[in-house]
C-alpha positions as a printed NumPy array, in Angstrom:
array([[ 13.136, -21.752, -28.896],
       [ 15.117, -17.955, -28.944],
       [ 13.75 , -15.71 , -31.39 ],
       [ 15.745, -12.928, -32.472],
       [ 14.953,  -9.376, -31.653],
       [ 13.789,  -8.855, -35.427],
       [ 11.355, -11.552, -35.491],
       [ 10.213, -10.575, -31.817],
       [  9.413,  -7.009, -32.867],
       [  7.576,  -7.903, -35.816],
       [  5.758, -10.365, -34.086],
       [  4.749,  -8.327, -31.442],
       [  3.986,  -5.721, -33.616],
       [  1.556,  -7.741, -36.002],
       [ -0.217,  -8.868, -32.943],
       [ -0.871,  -4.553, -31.644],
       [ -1.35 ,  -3.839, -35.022],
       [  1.116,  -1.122, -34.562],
       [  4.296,   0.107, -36.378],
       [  7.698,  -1.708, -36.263],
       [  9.334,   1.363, -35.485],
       [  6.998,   1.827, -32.457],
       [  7.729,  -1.386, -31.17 ],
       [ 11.22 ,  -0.669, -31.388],
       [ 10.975,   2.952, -29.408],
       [  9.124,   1.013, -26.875],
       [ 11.735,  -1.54 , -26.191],
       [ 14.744,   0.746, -26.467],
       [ 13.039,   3.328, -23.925],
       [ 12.362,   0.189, -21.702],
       [ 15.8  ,  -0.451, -21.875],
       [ 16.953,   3.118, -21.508],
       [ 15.604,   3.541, -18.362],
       [ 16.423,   0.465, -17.039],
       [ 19.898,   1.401, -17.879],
       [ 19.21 ,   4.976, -15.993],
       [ 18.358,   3.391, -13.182],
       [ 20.907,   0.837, -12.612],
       [ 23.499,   3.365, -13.266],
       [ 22.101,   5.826, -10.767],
       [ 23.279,   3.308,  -8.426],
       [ 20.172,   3.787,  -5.873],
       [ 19.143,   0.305,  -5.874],
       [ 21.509,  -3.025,  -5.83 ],
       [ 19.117,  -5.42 ,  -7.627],
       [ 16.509,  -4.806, -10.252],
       [ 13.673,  -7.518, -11.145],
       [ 13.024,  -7.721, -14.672],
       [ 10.2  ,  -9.807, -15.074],
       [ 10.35 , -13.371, -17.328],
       [ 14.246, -12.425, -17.197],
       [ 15.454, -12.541, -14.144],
       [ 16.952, -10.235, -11.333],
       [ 20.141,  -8.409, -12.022],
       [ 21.981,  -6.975,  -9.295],
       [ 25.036,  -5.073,  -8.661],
       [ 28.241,  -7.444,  -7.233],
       [ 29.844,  -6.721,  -3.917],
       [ 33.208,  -7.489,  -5.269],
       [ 33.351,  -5.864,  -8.152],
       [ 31.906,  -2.687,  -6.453],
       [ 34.664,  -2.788,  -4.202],
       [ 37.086,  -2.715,  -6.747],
       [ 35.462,   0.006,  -8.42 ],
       [ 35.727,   2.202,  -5.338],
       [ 39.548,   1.533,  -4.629],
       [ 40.218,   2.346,  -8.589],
       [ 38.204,   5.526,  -8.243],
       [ 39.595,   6.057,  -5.038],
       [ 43.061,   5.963,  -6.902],
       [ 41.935,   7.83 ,  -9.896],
       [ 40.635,  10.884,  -8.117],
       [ 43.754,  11.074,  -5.681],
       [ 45.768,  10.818,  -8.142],
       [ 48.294,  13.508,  -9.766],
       [ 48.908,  11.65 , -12.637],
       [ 48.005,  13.341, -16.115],
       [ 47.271,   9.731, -17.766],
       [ 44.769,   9.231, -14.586],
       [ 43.119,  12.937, -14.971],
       [ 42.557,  11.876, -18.69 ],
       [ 40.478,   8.693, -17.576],
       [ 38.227,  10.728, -14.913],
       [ 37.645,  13.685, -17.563],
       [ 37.183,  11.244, -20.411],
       [ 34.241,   9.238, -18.161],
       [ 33.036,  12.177, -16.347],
       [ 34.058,  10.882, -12.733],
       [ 33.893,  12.433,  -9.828],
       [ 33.486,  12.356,  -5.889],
       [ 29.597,  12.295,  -6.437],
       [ 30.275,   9.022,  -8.106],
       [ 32.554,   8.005,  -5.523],
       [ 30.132,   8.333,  -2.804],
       [ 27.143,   6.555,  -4.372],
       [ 29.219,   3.854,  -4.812],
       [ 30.385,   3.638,  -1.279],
       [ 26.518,   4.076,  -0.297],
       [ 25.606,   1.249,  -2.641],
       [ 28.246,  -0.812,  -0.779],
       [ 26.856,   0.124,   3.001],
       [ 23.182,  -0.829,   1.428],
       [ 24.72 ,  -4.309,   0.636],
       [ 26.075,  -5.317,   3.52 ],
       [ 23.459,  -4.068,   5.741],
       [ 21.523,  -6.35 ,   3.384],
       [ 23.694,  -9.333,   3.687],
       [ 23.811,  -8.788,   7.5  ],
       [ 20.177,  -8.916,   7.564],
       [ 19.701, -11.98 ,   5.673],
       [ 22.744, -13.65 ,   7.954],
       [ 20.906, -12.57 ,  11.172],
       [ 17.105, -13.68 ,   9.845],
       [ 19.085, -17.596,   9.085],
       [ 20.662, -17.544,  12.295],
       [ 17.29 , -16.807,  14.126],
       [ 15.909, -19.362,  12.132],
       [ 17.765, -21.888,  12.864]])
């Protein structure tokens, strides 16, 4: 049964005998810095636990680099709107393209370990 985050925090905060409120600041800045670090795009998967791993696509990271690729390389006013408007830049760019070469070396790992087990 899914309980909603209400009935969670209340629970949770019956059972610490603490504050709603604080119960609440503890689960946003849980969230906040999970948030931090997925965005700082230094890791490609994050384990939360009882929830499950998330972890960055290949794909879609690939398509993010070719339409910041375009975007910065672009002379286009509507395109230097976007980048100022979402504070891109080449920083962004190249974390991206590290996060990529971290991902394949990762997949190429985990083709070579199967092969060598076979």
């Amino acid at each position: 049964m899914w309980k909603k985050a209400k009935d969670l925090t209340s629970t949770v905060a019956k059972k610490l005998n603490t504050p709603n409120e604080t119960v609440n600041d503890i689960i946003d800045f849980y969230y906040t810095e999970l948030r931090k670090k997925i965005e700082s795009l230094e890791v490609d998967r994050i384990r939360i636990p009882r929830l499950g791993v998330f972890y960055v696509s290949e794909e879609k990271l690939k398509n993010s680099i070719d339409t910041l690729t375009h975007l910065i390389n672009s002379n286009k006013e509507k395109d230097f709107k976007i980048i100022t408007r979402y504070n891109l830049d080449k920083n962004i760019l190249d974390k991206q393209i590290k996060l990529l070469e971290l991902i394949k070396y990762k997949n190429n790992e985990q083709i070579t370990k199967k092969n060598l087990e076979k």
